[in-house]
C-alpha positions in Angstrom: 22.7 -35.1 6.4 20.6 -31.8 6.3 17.5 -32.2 3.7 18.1 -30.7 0.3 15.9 -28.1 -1.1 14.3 -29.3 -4.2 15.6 -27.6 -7.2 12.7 -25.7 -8.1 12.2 -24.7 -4.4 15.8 -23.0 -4.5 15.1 -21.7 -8.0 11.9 -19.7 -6.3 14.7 -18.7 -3.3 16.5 -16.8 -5.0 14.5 -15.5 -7.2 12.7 -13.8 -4.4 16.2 -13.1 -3.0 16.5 -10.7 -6.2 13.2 -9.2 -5.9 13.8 -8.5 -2.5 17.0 -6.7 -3.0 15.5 -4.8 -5.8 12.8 -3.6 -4.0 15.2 -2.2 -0.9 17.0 -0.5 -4.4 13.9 1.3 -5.5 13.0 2.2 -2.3 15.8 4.2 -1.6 16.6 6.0 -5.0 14.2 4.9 -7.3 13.7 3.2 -10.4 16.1 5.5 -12.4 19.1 5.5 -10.2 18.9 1.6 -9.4 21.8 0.5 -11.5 21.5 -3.5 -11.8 25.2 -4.0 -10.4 24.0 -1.9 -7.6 20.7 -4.5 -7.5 22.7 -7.4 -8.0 25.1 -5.8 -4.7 22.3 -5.5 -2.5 20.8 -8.5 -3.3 23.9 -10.6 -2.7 24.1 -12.5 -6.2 25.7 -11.8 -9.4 24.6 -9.9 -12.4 24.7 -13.0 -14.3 22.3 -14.3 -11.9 20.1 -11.6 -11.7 20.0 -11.8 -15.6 18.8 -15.4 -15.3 15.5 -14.7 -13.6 15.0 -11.2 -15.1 16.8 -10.1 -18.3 16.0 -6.3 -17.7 15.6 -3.9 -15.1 11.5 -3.5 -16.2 11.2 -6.9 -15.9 12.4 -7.0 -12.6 10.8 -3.5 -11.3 7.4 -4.8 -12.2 8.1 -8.3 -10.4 8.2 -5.9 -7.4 5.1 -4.0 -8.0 3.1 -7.3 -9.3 4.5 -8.5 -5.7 3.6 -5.1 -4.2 0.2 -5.6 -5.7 -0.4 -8.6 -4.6 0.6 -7.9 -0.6 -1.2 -4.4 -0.6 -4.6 -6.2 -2.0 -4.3 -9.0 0.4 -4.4 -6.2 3.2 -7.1 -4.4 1.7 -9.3 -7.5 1.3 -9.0 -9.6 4.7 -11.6 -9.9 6.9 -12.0 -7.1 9.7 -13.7 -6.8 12.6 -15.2 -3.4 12.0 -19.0 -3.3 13.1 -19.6 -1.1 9.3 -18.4 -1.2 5.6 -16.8 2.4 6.4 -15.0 1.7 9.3 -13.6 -1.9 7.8 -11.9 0.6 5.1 -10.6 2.7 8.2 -8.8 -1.2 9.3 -7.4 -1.8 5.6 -6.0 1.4 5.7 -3.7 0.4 9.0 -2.8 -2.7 7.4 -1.9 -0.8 4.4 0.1 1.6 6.3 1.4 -1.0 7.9 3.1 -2.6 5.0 4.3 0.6 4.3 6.4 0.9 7.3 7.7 -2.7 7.5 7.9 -4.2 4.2 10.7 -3.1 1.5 8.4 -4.3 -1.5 5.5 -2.9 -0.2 7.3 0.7 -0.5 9.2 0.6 -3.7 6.3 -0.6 -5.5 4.4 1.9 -4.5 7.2 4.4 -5.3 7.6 2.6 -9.0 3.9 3.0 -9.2 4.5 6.7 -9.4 7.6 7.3 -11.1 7.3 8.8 -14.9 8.1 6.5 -17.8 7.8 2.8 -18.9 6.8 1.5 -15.7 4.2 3.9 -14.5 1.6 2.5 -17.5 1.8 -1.4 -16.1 0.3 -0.6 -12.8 -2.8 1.0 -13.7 -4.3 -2.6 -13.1 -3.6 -2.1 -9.7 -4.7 0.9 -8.5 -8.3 -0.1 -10.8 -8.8 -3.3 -8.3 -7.8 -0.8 -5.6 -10.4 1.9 -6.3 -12.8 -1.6 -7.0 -12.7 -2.5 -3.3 -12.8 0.6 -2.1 -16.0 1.5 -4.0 -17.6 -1.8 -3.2 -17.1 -0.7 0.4 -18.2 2.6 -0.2 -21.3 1.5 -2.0 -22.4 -1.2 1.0 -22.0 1.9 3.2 -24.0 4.3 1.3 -27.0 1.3 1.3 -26.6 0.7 5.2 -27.2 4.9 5.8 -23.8 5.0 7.0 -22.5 7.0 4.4 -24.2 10.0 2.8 -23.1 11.8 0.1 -24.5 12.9 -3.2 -21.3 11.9 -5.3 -21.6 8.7 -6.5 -19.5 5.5 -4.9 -17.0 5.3 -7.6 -16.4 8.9 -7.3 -16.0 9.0 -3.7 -13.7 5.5 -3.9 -11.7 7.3 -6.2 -11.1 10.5 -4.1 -10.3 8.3 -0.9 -7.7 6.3 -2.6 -6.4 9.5 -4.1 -6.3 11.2 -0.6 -4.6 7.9 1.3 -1.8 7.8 -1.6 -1.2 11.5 -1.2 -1.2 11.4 2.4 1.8 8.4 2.4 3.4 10.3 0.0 3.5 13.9 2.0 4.4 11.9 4.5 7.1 9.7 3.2 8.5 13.4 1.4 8.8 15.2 5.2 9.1 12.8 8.0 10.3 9.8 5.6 6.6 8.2 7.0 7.7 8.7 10.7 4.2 10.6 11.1 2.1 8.0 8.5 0.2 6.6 10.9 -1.4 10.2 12.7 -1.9 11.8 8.8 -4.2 8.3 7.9 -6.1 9.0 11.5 -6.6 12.9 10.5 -7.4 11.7 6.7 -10.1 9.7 8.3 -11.6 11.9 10.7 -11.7 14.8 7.8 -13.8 12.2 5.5 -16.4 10.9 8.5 -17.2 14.7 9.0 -17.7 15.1 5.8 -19.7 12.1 4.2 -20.8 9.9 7.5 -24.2 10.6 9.0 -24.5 12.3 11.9 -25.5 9.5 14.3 -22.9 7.1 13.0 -20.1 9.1 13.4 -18.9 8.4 17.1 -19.3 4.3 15.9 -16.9 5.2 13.1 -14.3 7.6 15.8 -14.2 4.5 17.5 -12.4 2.4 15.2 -10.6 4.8 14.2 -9.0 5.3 17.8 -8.3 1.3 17.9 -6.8 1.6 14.6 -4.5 4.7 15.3 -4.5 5.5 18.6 -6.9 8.4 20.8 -6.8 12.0 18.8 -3.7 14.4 20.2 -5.9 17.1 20.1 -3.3 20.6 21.1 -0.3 19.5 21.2 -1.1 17.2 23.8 2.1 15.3 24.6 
């Protein structure tokens, strides 16, 4: 006889089952258009169902951001192989982007996280650990003479997170992200002429050509 799934290990299932189809929901129309018969649809269970694990559709949107959070700061966080503080934020932001292209939850938590209304005041918590790391990075690359700038780190954090999350979401609004990954090498390439010393800057180029690929520089094809 096949093994039986504990109880509890079934119960966590299809929990994430819901949260799954949710976030496939909110990524293609949003938080206020995702009807929860239309999440309950996509998610392959019944609204009664649904109701058992999340007895509103807030509940269950920030299930996918706190799950969104908690995928996106894993990628930001991991060990790189970078040789510099600034060029192991240039290797977060490919695995980043990478989430963004491949992972359902990864999108539409992102997408909550900017929507008007209820939901848009519970993931300030987020984008704070988010600007955190970044700074942290920002401030170990300022100490090493890497990076030189006379804004302070948790200005400068601030302003590259604000520029990465306005550069997926240009991109996601006119080429639905299918040009993601050259905007994050041009965002890059714009900040390392602007705040990384001159004689660190080709180091820097460097990973960002094995994160994204050699410049197209013309319209080369």
């Amino acid at each position: 006889m096949p093994e039986r799934r504990p109880q509890q290990q079934r119960g966590h299932e299809r929990r994430q089952t819901v949260v799954e189809g949710a976030a496939r929901m909110f990524d293609r129309v949003g938080y206020g258009q995702a009807s929860l018969s239309d999440i309950a649809r996509e998610a392959g269970t019944t609204q009664g169902s649904l109701y058992f694990y999340f007895p509103s559709k807030e509940e269950l949107a920030l299930a996918v951001i706190n799950e969104q959070s908690t995928r996106s700061i894993a990628a930001l966080t991991a060990p790189t192989t970078a040789p510099s503080p600034f060029g192991g934020l240039v290797q977060a932001s490919r695995a980043v982007a990478d989430l963004m292209l491949t992972d359902p939850i990864a999108r539409a938590g992102v997408r909550l996280s900017l929507e008007q209304g209820v939901i848009q005041a519970q993931t300030t918590g987020f984008h704070e650990q988010w600007i955190a790391n970044v700074q942290a990075r920002v401030q170990e690359s300022m100490e090493l003479g890497e990076l030189q700038s006379q804004l302070a780190s948790e200005v400068l954090a601030r302003s590259f997170v604000a520029f990465f999350t306005g550069t997926q979401l240009l991109s996601s609004l006119l080429s639905g992200r299918s040009d993601l990954l050259s905007a994050i090498d041009a965002m890059w390439r714009i900040a390392v002429a602007a705040v990384i010393v001159a004689d660190r800057q080709s180091e820097v180029l460097a990973v960002i050509d094995e994160a994204f690929g050699p410049l197209q520089h013309d319209g080369a094809q």
